[in-house]
C-alpha positions in Angstrom: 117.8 91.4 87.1 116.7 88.6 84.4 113.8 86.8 85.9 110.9 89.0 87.7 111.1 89.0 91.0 107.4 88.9 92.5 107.3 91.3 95.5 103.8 91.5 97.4 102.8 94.5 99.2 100.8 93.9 101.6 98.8 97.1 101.4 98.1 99.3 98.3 100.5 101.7 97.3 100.4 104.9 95.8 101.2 104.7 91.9 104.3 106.5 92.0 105.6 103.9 95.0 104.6 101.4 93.4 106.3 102.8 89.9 109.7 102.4 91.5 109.3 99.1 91.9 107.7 98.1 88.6 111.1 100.7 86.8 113.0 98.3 88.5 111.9 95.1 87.5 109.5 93.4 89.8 106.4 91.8 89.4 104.2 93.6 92.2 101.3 92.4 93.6 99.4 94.4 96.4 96.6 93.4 98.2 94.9 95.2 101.4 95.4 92.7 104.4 94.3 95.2 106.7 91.3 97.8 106.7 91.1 100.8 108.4 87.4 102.7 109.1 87.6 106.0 111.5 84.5 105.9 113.9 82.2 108.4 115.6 83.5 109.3 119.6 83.3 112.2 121.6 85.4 114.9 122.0 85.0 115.0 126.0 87.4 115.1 128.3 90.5 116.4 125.8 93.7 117.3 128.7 96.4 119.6 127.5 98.3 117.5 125.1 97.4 115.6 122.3 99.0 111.9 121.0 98.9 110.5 117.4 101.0 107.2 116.8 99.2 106.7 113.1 97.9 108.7 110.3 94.7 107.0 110.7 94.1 108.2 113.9 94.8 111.9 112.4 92.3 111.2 109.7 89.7 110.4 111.7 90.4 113.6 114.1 90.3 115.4 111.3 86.4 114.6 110.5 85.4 115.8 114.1 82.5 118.7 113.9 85.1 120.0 117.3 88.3 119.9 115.4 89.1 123.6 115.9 88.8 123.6 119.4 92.1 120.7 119.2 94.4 123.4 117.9 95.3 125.0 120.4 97.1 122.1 121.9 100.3 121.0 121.8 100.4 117.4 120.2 103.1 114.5 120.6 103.3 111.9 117.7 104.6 109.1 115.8 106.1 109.2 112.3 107.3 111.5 109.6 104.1 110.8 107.7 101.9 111.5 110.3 104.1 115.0 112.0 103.3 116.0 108.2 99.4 115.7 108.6 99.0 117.3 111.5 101.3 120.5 110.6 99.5 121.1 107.0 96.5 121.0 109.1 97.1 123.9 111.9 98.9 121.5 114.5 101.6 122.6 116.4 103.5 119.3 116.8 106.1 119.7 119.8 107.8 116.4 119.4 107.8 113.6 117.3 109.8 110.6 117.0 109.9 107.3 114.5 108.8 104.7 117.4 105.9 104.8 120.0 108.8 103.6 122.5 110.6 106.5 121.8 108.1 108.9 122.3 106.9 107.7 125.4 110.5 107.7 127.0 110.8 111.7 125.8 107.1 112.3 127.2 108.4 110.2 130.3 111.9 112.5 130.7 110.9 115.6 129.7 107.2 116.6 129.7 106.1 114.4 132.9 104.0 117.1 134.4 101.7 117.4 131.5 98.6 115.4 130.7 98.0 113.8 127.5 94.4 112.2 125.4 96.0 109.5 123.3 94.1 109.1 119.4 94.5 105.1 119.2 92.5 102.3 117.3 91.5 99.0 118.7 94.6 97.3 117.9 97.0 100.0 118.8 100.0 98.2 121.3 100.5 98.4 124.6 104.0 100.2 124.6 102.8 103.6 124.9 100.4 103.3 126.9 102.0 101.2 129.3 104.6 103.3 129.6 103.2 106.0 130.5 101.2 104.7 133.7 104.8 103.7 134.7 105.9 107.1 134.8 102.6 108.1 136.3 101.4 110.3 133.5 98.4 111.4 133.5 96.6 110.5 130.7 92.8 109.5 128.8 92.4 107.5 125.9 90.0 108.1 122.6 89.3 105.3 120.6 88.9 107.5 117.1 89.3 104.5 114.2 89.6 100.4 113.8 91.2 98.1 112.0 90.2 94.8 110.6 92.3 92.1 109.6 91.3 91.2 105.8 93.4 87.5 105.5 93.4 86.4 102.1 94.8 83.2 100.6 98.1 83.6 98.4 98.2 81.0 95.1 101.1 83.0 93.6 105.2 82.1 94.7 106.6 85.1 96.3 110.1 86.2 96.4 109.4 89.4 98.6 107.0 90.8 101.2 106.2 94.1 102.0 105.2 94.6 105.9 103.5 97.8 107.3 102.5 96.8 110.6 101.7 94.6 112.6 98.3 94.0 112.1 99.1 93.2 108.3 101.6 90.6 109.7 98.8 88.6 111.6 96.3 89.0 108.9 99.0 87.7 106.2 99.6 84.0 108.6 95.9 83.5 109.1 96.2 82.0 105.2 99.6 81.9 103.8 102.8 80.8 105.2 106.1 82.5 105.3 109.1 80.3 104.1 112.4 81.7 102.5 110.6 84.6 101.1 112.6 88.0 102.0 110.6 90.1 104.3 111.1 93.5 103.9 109.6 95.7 107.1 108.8 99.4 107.3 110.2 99.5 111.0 111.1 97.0 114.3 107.6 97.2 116.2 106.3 95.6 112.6 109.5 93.5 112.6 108.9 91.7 115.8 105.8 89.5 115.9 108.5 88.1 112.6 111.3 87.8 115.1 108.8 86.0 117.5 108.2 83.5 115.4 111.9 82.8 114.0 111.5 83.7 110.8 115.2 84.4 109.0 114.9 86.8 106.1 114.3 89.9 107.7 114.6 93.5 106.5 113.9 96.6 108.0 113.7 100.1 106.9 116.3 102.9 108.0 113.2 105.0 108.6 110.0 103.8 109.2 108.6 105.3 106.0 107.0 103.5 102.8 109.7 104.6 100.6 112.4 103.7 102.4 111.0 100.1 102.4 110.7 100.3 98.8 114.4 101.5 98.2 115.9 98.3 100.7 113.6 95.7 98.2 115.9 97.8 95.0 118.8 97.9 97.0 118.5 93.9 98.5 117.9 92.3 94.9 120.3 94.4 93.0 123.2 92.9 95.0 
């Protein structure tokens, strides 16, 4: 690589993601486009299985005055990262699976007699749920965190941009464009609202993890 390439993240990463990146060459920028605050709720109500699509949601569990009475139940999730919370913290996770889809179409084939309180934020999707009352699974849902889209204006040209959800995706149009920049995206629920609106350069992550992202920007420009 001669010239830097300037890769925006569009959320902070940890210094030694971010090193990886920076030992290869790239300029990085990262800015937060998205902001994540876990709120008070109740713990009423709580059926015999518990669902985590995000970390955030497991953070925000995990301030609860009640959090030892959740460990006796069996808990369904979303994502390497956040099957890795739970279990350092006393959870027995009985399934989890890389897409929301996914884990609703195991819950769906396998565990349909069982009832379920879903951990979501405000801006979680509709897949899971949705799912779900197809199947006629009996099911509550906790609010537990939110997130807030925090747009800010781009002056700098970009070669690459780093997606992590959705969320991040809206909050990155509401002031900048995306043109021929490469759009590199941790997994295909982030991918879509991309897809939606036609944009070419798209690429997505074997596994929806951080560094996997990171190794397809290393991978992309070294060819």
């Amino acid at each position: 690589m001669l010239k830097k390439i300037n890769i925006l993240s569009t959320k902070k990463l940890l210094e030694s993601q971010k090193q990886r990146l920076l030992d290869a060459n790239f300029e990085v920028i990262e800015v937060n486009f998205i902001e994540t605050t876990i709120k008070d709720f109740e713990l009423t109500k709580i059926n015999q299985n518990l669902i985590f699509t995000s970390q955030n949601a497991v953070q925000s569990v995990l301030n609860h005055p009640k959090l030892e009475d959740l460990k006796s139940k069996n808990v369904f999730c979303v994502g390497m990262k956040t099957k890795g919370l739970l279990t350092e913290n006393g959870f027995n996770v009985i399934a989890y699976t890389g897409y929301a889809a996914d884990l609703a179409e195991i819950i769906s084939l396998v565990y349909n007699k069982e009832n379920y309180t879903f951990f979501s934020g405000n801006l979680r999707r509709e897949t899971l749920p949705e799912k779900l009352k197809e199947n006629n699974i009996q099911f509550n849902e906790i609010e537990v965190y939110e997130t807030q889209l925090t747009p800010k204006k781009m002056t700098k040209k970009l070669d690459g941009i780093l997606f992590f959800s959705p969320s991040g995706i809206e909050s990155y149009l509401k002031m900048n464009t995306i043109k021929d920049q490469i759009c590199f995206c941790i997994g295909d629920t982030t991918a879509e609202p991309l897809e939606i609106k036609k944009v070419k350069n798209i690429v997505i992550a074997d596994t929806p993890i951080v560094e996997n992202v990171i190794a397809e920007v290393i991978e992309y420009y070294k060819n």
